[in-house]
C-alpha positions as CSV (number, residue, x, y, z in Angstrom):
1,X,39.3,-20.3,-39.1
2,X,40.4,-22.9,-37.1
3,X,40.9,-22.1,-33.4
4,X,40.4,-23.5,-30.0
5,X,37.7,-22.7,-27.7
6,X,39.7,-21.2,-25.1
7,X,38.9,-17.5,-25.0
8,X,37.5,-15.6,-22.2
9,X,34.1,-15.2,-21.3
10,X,32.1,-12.3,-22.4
11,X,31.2,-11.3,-19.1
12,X,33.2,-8.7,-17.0
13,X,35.7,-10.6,-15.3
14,X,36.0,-10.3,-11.1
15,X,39.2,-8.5,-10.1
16,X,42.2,-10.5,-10.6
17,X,44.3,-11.9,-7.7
18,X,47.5,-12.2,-7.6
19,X,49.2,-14.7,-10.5
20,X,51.4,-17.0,-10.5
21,X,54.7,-17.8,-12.6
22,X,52.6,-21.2,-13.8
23,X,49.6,-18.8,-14.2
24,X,51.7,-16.0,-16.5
25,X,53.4,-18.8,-18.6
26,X,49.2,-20.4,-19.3
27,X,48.5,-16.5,-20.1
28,X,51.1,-17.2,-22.6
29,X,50.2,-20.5,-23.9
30,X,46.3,-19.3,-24.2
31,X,47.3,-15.9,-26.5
32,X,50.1,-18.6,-28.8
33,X,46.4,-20.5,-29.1
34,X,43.8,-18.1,-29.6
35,X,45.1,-15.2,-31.0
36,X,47.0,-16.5,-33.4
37,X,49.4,-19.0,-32.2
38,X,53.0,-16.9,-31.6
39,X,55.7,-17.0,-33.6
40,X,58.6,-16.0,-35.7
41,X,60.3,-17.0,-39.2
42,X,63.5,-16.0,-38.6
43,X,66.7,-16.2,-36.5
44,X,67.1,-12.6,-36.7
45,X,64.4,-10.0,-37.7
46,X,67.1,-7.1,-38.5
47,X,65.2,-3.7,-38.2
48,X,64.3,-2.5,-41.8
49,X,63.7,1.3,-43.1
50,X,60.6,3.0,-43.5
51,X,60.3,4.6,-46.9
52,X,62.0,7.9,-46.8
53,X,58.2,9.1,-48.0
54,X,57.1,7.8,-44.6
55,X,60.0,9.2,-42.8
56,X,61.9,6.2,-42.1
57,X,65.7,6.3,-40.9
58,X,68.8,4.4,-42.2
59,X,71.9,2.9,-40.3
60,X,70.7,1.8,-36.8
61,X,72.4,-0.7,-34.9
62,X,70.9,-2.7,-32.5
63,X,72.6,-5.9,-30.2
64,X,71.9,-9.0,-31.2
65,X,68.9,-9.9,-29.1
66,X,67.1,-6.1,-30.2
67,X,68.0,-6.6,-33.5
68,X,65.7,-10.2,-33.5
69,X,62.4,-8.2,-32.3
70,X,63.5,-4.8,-33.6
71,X,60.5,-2.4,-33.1
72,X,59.0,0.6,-35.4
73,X,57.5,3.8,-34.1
74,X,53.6,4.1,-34.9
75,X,52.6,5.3,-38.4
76,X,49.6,7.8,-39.8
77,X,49.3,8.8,-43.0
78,X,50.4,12.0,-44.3
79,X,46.3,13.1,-45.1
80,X,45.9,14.0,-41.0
81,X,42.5,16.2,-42.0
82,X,41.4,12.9,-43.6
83,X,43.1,10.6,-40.4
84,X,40.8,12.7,-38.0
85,X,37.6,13.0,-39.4
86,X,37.4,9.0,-40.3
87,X,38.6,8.7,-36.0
88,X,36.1,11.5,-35.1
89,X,33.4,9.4,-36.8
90,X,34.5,6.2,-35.6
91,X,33.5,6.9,-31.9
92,X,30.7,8.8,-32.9
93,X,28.1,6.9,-30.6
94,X,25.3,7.1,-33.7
95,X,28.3,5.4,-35.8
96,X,29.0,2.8,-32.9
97,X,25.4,1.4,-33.0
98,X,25.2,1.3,-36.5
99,X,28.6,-0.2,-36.7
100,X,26.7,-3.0,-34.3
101,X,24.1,-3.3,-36.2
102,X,25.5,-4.0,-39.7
103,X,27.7,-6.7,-37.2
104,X,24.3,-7.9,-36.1
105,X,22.8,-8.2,-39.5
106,X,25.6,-9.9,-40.7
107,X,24.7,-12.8,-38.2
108,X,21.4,-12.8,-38.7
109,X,21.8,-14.1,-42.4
110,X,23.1,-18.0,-41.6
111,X,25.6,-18.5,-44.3
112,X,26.9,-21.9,-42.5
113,X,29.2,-24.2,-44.6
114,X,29.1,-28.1,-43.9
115,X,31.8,-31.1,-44.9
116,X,30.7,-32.4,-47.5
117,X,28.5,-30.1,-49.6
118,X,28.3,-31.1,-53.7
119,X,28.9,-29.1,-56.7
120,X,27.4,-25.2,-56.6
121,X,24.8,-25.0,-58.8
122,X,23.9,-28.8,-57.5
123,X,23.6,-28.8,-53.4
124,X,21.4,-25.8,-52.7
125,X,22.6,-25.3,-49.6
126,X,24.9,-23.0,-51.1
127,X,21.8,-20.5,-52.3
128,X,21.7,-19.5,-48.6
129,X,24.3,-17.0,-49.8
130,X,22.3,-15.1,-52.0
131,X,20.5,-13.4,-49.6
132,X,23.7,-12.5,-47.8
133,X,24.4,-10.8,-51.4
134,X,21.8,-9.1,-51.1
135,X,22.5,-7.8,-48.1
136,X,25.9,-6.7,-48.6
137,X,24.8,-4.2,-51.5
138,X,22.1,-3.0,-49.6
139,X,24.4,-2.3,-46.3
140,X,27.7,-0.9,-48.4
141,X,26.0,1.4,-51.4
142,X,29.4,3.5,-51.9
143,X,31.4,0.3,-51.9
144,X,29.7,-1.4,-54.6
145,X,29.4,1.9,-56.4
146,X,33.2,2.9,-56.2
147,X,34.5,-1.0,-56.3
148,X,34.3,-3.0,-59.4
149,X,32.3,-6.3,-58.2
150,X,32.5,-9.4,-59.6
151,X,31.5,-13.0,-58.5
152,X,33.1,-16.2,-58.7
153,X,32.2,-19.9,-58.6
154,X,28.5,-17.9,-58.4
155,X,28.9,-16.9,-54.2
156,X,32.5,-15.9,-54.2
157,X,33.3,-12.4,-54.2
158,X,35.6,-9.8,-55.6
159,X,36.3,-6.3,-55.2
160,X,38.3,-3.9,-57.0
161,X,38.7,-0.1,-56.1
162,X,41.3,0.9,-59.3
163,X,44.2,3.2,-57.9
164,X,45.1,6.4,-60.0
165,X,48.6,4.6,-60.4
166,X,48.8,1.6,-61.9
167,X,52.5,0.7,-61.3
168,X,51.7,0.1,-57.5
169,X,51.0,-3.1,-56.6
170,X,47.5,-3.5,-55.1
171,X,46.8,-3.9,-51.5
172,X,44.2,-7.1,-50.7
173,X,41.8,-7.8,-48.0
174,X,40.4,-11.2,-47.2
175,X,37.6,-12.7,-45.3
176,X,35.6,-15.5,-45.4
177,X,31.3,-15.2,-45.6
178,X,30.8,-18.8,-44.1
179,X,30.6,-19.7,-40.7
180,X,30.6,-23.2,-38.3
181,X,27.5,-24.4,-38.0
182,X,25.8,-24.2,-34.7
183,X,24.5,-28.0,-33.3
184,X,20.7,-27.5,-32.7
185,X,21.0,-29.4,-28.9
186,X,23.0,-26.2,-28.1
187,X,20.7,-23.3,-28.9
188,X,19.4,-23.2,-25.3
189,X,23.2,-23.1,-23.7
190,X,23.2,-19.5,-25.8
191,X,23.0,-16.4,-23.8
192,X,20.8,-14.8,-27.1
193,X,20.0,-17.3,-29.9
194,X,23.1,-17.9,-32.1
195,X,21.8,-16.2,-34.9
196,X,20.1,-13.1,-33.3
197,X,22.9,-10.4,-33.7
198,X,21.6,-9.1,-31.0
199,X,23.6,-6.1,-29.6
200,X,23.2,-5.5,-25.5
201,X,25.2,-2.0,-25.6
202,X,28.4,-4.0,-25.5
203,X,28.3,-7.3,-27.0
204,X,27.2,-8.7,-30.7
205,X,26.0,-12.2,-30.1
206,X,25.9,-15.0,-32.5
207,X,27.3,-17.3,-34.9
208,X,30.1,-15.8,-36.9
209,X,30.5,-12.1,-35.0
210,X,34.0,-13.3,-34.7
211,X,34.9,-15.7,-37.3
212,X,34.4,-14.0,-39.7
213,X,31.8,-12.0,-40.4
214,X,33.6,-9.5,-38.1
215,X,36.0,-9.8,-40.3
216,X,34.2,-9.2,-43.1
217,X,31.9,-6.3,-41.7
218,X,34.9,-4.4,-40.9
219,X,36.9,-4.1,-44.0
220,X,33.3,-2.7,-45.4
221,X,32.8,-0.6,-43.1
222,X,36.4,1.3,-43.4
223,X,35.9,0.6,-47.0
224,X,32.7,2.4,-46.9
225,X,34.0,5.1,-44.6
226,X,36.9,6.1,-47.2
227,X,34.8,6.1,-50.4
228,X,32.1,8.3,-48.3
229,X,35.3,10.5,-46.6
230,X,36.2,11.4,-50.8
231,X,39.6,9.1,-50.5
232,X,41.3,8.4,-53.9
233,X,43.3,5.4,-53.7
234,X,47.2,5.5,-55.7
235,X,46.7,1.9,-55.6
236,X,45.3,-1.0,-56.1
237,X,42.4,-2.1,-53.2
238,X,41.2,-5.8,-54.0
239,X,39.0,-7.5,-51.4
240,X,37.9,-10.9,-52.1
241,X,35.8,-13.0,-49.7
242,X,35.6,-17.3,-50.0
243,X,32.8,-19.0,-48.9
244,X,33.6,-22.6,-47.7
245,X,37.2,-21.4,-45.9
246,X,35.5,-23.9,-42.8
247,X,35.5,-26.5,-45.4
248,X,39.2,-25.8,-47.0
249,X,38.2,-23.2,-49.2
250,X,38.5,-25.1,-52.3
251,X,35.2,-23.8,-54.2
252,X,35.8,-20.2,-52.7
253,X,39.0,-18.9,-52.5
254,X,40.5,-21.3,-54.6
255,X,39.3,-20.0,-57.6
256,X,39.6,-17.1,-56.5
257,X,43.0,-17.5,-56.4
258,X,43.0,-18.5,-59.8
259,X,41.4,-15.7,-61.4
260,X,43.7,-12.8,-59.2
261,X,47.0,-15.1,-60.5
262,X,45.7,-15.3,-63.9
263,X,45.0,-11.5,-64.1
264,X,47.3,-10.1,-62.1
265,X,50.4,-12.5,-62.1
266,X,52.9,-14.0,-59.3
267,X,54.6,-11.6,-56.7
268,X,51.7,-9.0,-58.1
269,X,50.2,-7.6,-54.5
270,X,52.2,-5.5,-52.1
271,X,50.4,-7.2,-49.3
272,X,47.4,-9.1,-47.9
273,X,45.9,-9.5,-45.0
274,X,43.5,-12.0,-43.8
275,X,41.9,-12.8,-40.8
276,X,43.9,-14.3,-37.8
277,X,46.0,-13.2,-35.1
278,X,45.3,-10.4,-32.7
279,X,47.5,-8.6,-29.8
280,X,47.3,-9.2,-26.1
281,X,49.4,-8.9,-23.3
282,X,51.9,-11.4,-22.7
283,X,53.6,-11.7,-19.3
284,X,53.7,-7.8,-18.7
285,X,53.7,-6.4,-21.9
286,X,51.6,-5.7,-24.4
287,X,52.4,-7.5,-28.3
288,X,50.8,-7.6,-31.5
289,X,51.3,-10.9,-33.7
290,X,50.8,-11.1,-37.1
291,X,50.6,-14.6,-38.5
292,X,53.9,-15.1,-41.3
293,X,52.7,-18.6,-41.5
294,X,50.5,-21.1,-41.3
295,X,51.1,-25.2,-40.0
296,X,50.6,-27.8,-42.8
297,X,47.9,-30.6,-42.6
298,X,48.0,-33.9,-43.4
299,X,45.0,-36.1,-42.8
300,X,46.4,-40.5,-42.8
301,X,43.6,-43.3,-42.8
302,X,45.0,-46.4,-41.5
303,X,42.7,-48.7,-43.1
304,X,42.3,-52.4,-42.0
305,X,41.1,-55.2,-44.5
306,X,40.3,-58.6,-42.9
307,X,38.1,-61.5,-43.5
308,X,34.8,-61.6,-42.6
309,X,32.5,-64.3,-41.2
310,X,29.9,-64.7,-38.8
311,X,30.5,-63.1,-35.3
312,X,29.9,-66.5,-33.6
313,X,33.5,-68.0,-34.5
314,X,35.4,-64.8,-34.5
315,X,39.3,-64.6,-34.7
316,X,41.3,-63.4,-31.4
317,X,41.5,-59.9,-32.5
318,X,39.0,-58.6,-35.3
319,X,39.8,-55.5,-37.6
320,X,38.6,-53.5,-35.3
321,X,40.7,-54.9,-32.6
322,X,44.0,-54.8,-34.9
323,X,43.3,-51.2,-36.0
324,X,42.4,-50.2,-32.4
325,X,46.4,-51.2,-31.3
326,X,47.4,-49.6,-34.5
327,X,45.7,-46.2,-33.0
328,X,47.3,-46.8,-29.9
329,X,50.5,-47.5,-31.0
330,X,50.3,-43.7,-33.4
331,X,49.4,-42.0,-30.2
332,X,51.6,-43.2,-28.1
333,X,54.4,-42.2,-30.7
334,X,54.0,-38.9,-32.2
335,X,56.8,-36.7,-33.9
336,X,58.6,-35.6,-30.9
337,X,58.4,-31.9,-30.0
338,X,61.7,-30.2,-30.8
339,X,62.4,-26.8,-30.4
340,X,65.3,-25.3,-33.2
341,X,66.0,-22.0,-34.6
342,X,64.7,-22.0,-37.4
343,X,61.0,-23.4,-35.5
344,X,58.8,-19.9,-35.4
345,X,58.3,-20.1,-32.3
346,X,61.9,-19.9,-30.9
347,X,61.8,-16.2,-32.3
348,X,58.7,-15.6,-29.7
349,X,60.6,-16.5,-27.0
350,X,63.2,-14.2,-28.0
351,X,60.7,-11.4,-28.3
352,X,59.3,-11.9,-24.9
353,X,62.5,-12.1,-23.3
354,X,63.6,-8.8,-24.8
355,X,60.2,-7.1,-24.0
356,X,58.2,-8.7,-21.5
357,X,59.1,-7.7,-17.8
358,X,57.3,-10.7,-16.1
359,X,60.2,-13.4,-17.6
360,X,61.8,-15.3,-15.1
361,X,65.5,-14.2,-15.1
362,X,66.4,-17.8,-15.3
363,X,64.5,-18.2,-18.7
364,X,65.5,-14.6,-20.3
365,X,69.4,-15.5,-19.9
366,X,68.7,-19.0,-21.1
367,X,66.8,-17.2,-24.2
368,X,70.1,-15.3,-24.7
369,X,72.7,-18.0,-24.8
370,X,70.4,-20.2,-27.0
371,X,70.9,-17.8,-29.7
372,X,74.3,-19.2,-30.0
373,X,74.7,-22.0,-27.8
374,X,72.8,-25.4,-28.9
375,X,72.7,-27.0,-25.3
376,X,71.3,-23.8,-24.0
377,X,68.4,-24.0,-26.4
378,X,67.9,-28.2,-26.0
379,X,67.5,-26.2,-22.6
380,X,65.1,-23.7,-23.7
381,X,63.1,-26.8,-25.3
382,X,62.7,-28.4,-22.0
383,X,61.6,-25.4,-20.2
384,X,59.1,-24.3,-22.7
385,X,57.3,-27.9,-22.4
386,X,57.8,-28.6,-18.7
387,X,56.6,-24.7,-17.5
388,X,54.0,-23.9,-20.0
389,X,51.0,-25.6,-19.1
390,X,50.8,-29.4,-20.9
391,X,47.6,-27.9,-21.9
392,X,45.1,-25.4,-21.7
393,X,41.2,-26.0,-22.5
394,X,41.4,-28.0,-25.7
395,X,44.6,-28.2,-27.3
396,X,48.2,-29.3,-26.3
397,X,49.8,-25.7,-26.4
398,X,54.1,-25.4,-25.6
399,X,54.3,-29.0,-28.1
400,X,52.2,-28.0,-30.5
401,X,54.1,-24.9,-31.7
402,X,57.3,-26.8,-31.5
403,X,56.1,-29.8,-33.2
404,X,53.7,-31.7,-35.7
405,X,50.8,-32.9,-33.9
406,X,48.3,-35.3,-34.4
407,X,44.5,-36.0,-33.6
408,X,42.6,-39.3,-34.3
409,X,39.2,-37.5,-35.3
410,X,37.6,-40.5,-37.3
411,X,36.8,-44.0,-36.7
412,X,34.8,-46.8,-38.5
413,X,34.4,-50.2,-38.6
414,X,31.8,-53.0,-39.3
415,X,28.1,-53.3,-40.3
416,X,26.2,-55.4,-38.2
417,X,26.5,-56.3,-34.8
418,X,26.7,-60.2,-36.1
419,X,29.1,-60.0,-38.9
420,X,33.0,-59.3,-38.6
421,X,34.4,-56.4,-39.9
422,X,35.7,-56.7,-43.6
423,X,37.6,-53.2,-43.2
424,X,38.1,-50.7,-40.2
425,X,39.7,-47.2,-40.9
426,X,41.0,-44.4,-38.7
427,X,42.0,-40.8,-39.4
428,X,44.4,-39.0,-38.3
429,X,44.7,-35.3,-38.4
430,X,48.4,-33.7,-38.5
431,X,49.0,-30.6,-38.2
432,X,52.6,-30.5,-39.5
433,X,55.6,-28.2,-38.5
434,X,57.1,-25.7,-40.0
435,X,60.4,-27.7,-39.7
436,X,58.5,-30.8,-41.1
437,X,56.6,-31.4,-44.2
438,X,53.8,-34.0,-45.5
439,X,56.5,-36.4,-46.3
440,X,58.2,-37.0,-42.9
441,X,54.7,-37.5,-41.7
442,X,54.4,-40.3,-44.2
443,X,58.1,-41.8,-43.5
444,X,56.8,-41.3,-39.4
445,X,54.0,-43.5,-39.8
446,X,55.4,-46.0,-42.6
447,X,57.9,-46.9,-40.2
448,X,56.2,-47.0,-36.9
449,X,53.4,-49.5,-38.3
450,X,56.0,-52.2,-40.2
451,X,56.0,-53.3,-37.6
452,X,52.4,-53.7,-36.2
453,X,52.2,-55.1,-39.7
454,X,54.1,-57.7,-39.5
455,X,53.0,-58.5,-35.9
456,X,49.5,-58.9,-37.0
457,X,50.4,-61.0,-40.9
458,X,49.0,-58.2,-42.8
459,X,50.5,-56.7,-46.1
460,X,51.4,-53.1,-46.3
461,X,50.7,-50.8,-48.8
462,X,52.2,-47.3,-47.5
463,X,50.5,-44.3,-49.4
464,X,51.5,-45.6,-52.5
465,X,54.7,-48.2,-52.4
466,X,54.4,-51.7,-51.1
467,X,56.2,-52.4,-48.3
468,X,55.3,-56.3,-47.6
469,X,53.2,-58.6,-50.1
470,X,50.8,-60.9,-49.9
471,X,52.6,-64.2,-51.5
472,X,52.1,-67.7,-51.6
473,X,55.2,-68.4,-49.6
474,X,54.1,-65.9,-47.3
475,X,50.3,-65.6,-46.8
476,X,49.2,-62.5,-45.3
477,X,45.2,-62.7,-43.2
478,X,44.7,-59.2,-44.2
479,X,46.2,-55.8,-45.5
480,X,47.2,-52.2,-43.7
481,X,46.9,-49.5,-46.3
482,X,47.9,-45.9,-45.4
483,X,46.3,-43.1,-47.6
484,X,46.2,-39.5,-47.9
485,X,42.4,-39.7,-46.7
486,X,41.0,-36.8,-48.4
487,X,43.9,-36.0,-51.3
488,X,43.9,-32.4,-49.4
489,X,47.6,-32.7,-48.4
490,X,49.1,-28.9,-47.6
491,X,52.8,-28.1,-46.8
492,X,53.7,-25.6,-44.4
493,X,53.0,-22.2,-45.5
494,X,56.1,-19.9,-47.1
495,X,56.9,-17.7,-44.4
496,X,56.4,-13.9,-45.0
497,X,59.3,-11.8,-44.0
498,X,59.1,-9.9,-40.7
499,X,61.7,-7.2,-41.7
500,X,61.3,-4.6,-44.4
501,X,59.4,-1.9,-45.7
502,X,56.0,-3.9,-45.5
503,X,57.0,-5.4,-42.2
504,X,57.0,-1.5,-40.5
505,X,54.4,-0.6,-42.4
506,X,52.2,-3.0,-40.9
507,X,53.6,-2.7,-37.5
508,X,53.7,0.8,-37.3
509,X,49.8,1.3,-38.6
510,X,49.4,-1.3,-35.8
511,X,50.7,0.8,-33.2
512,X,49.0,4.1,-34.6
513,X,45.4,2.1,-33.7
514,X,46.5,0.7,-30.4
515,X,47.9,4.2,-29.3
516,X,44.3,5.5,-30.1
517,X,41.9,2.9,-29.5
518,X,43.0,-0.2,-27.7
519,X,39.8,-2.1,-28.3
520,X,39.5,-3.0,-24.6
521,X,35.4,-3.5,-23.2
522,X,34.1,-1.1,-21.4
523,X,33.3,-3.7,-18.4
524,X,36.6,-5.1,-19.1
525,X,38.0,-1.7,-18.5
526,X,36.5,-1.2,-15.7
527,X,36.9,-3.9,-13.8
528,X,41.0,-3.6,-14.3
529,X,40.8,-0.2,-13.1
530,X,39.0,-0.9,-9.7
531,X,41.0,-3.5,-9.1
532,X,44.0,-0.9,-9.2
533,X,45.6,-2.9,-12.8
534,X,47.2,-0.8,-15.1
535,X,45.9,-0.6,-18.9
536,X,48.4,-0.9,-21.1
537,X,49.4,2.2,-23.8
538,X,52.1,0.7,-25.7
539,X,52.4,-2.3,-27.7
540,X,55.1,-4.4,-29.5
541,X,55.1,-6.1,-32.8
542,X,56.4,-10.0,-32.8
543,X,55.4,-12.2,-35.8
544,X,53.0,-15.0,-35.4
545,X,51.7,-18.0,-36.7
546,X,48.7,-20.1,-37.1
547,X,48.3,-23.7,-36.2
548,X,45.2,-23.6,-37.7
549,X,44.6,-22.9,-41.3
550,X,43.0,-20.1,-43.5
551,X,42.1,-19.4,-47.2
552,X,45.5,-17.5,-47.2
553,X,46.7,-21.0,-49.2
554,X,45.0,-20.1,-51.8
555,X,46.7,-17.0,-52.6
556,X,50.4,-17.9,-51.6
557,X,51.4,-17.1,-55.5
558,X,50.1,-13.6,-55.6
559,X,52.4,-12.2,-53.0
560,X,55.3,-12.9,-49.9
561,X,53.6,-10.5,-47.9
562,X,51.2,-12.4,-46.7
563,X,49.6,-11.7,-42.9
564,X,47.0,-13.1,-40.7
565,X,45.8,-10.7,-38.7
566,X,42.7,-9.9,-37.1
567,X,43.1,-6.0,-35.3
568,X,41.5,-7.7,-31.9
569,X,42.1,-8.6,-28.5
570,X,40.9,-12.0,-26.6
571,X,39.0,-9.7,-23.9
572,X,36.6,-8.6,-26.7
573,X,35.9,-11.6,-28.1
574,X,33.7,-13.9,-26.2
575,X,33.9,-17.0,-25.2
576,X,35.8,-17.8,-28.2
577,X,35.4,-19.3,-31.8
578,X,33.3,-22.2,-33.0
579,X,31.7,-23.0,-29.5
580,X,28.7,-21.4,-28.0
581,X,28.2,-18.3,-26.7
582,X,30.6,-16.6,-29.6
583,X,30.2,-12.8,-28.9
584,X,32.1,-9.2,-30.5
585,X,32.8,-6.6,-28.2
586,X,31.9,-3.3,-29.7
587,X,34.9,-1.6,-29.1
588,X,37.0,-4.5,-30.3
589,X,35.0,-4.7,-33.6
590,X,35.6,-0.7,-34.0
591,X,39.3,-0.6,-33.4
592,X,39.4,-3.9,-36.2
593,X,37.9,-1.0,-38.2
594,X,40.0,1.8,-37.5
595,X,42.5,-1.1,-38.1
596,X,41.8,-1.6,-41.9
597,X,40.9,2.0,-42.8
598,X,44.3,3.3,-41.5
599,X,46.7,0.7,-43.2
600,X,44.5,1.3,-46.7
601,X,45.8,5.0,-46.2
602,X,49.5,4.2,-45.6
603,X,50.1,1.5,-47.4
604,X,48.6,3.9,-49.9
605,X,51.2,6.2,-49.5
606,X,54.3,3.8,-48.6
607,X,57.1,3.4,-51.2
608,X,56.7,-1.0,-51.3
């Protein structure tokens, strides 16, 4: 999954000192970014009923702003013999080191994905998951003798634990088995080598103990836990796991997704749940954020075709030069950052200001009156990109959750040092709004360059229509073309809905975990309570969403009910995702686990 490096360290941190407002709002920014990128699909997220089989209540009223961020009370299933002895073995120290070790395994089998990689059955680089195969049957007997296994595109896999009642739609768990590769010029900046799994009594190190073979490990670990624990499931469990999700996801999960939809059918799972957001405090309190939705991408080449010649008796400006303006000129005017109701992250604001203590009173009563008033939230706009931080570590945080964004990530152009460039090109990488789509991104640039065009006598060709010719009464030197660079265009995700049976289900296993294992280090905890901090026992549910993306698009079909949520917290994971250093904390890992075995059980039992 895509995410910024921007977690903290794995080391205990020093006792904190005293923060301020600017400090708070980064804490903010920094848990939008790495645990999931904050968020909310709608205006108001009316508080739903629990199944009466779950004991859920009808006809509460709420005012407005409670009734946008209503809350559920925690959840356990019904089975509380079965609740406790899966909990009792869970923090059963021999469990917790072999829990580390099947982590540590995990890691030691490098299953990394690259750009690029051919045809399976073709590039062998794709064999590398074979052993991890192996592996996985060796490490999970009970799963693969009570789940129905089955492989696709030969290194994809599928599992499927049959319910006693086939009229329930099945529950699924996703995962990923690749990971980032790890550049070789880094292995010495490693506190253990990236692909030890070693485990220090606190920490799994190495590549992928977060994303996602933490993942991963988890669900089959819980999985492995019920079968062995003599749970029956009512319905449906499918887990399915991609293998090039860093690269898309196309060979993986997207046939994957094909097979489920062609057994199975549209709107035919109750839920899934991928990996994704976690929970962490947010100016004061405490909130859990399950991605509803995912940014779209949209990768442009601005590609430049001049005339060559020999570099001695060049032109003023070569490709290059004329494509380096045109770069300029695209990052100098992005898609402005706007902030509107229906934007997901409006509905995080309105969350924190309901729950969150630290809010300046300024900013909660703004929050308020933007909920009707549209100056007050141009207002709220303003104050979310002038206080937040204009960014934290790696990426741009308050605009790019209230806007489509955009990185130039590639550049080429020329041969040889002697000869002028006969084409330049440049991509750009969007990552486009939930209140945008693919096409505005086009319109954007198609009218931003014309322009340039014209200035420099090229033709345009604008992803597809002509938009100035080369004639004979009006010579052009050279051409701009703008392309969808990789034919990989993706709109914004549908947004899963944050009220409803499924909604409280979800929230209320959420706070069932939390209540009993908060998944906070050991050193962690320590080091908050000498310096007098308290730890937090309650937490709040507020939907999320991912600027990044997952293989969750390959599955949008199967079911509305679609969440990205990984059961951690940025304390216990360390240093962060795709960088060096990239560490599980133990307890973090178990409580993902505790996580995945508890929802299995009550969304076995709910009525969805």
């Amino acid at each position: 999954m895509e995410k910024g490096a921007i977690l903290p360290s794995a080391a205990a941190p020093a006792a904190p000192k005293q923060q301020s407002l600017l400090w708070k709002l980064a804490k903010l920014a920094v848990v939008c970014l790495a645990a999931g990128y904050l968020v909310a699909p709608h205006l108001s997220l009316v508080h739903s009923h629990l199944p009466a089989r779950l004991g859920g209540t009808h006809g509460h009223s709420h005012a407005p702003l409670a009734a946008s961020c209503a809350q559920t009370g925690a959840l356990k299933p019904s089975n509380a013999t079965l609740l406790t002895a899966l909990y009792t073995q869970f923090a059963d120290p021999v469990f917790v080191n072999k829990s580390a070790e099947l982590l540590g395994a995990s890691v030691r089998i490098p299953t990394e994905t690259y750009d690029g990689l051919g045809e399976v059955g073709e590039d062998e680089r794709w064999e590398k998951f074979g052993p991890f195969h192996a592996w996985l049957e060796g490490a999970f007997p009970s799963v693969h003798t009570a789940f129905k296994k089955e492989t696709v595109n030969t290194w994809g896999l599928v599992f499927t634990w049959e319910g006693t009642d086939s009229s329930l739609k099945p529950i699924m768990l996703t995962g990923h088995q690749d990971v980032v590769p790890v550049e070789e010029n880094t292995y010495d900046q490693w506190t253990q080598p990236p692909f030890s799994g070693y485990f220090d009594g606190e920490w799994v190190w190495g590549r992928g103990s977060c994303d996602d073979k933490g993942g991963l490990v988890a669900i089959m670990i819980a999985m492995e836990s019920l079968v062995k624990q003599g749970f029956v499931p009512a319905r449906t469990i499918i887990l399915s796991f991609g293998f090039d999700e860093e690269a898309s996801g196309l060979k993986g999960a997207g046939e994957i997704g094909k097979l489920l939809l062609a057994r199975y059918g549209e709107d035919s799972v109750a839920l899934l749940v991928d990996e994704g957001a976690g929970y962490s405090e947010i100016m004061g309190a405490m909130y859990a954020t399950p991605g509803v939705g995912e940014k779209g991408m949209f990768d442009a080449r601005l590609t430049v075709n001049t005339k060559g010649g020999h570099s001695s008796t060049p032109p003023k400006h070569t490709g290059i030069g004329i494509l380096s303006s045109l770069v300029t000129a695209v990052e100098a005017n992005p898609i402005p950052p706007r902030l509107t109701r229906a934007n997901p992250f409006y509905s995080t604001l309105v969350c924190i200001a309901e729950y969150s203590p630290d809010v300046p009173k300024k900013a909660r009563s703004l929050i308020k009156r933007s909920q009707k008033s549209d100056k007050a939230l141009a207002k709220l706009g303003e104050w979310a990109l002038e206080s937040l931080p204009a960014g934290v570590a790696v990426l741009p945080i308050g605009p790019s959750l209230m806007s489509t964004t955009q990185a130039v990530d590639l550049i080429q152009g020329g041969v040889k040092v002697n000869a002028l460039p006969e084409q330049s090109w440049a991509v750009v990488n969007h990552r486009v709004s939930v209140s945008d789509s693919p096409a505005v991104v086009q319109a954007h640039l198609t009218e931003l360059l014309a322009p340039h065009a014209a200035k420099w006598n090229l033709s345009l060709d604008a992803f597809g229509e002509l938009v100035s010719a080369d004639t004979a009464d009006a010579p052009k030197v050279g051409s701009l073309v703008l392309t969808d660079a990789f034919g990989t265009s993706l709109e914004p995700a549908p947004v899963t809905p944050s009220s409803g049976a499924v909604w409280e289900v979800l929230g209320g296993t959420i706070k069932t975990v939390f209540a009993h294992n908060d998944g906070l280090p050991a050193s962690v905890r320590a080091a908050k309570l000498e310096a007098g901090e308290e730890v937090a026992t309650e937490i709040n549910l507020a939907p999320g969403i991912m600027s990044g993306n997952t293989d969750t698009r390959h599955y949008w079909p199967l079911t509305e009910h679609i969440f990205r949520y990984a059961h951690n917290r940025p304390e216990g994971i360390g240093n962060g995702f795709h960088t060096v250093n990239e560490a599980m904390g133990i307890e973090n890992f178990l409580a993902g686990v505790e996580f995945f075995a508890t929802l299995v059980l009550n969304v076995d039992e709910a009525d969805l």
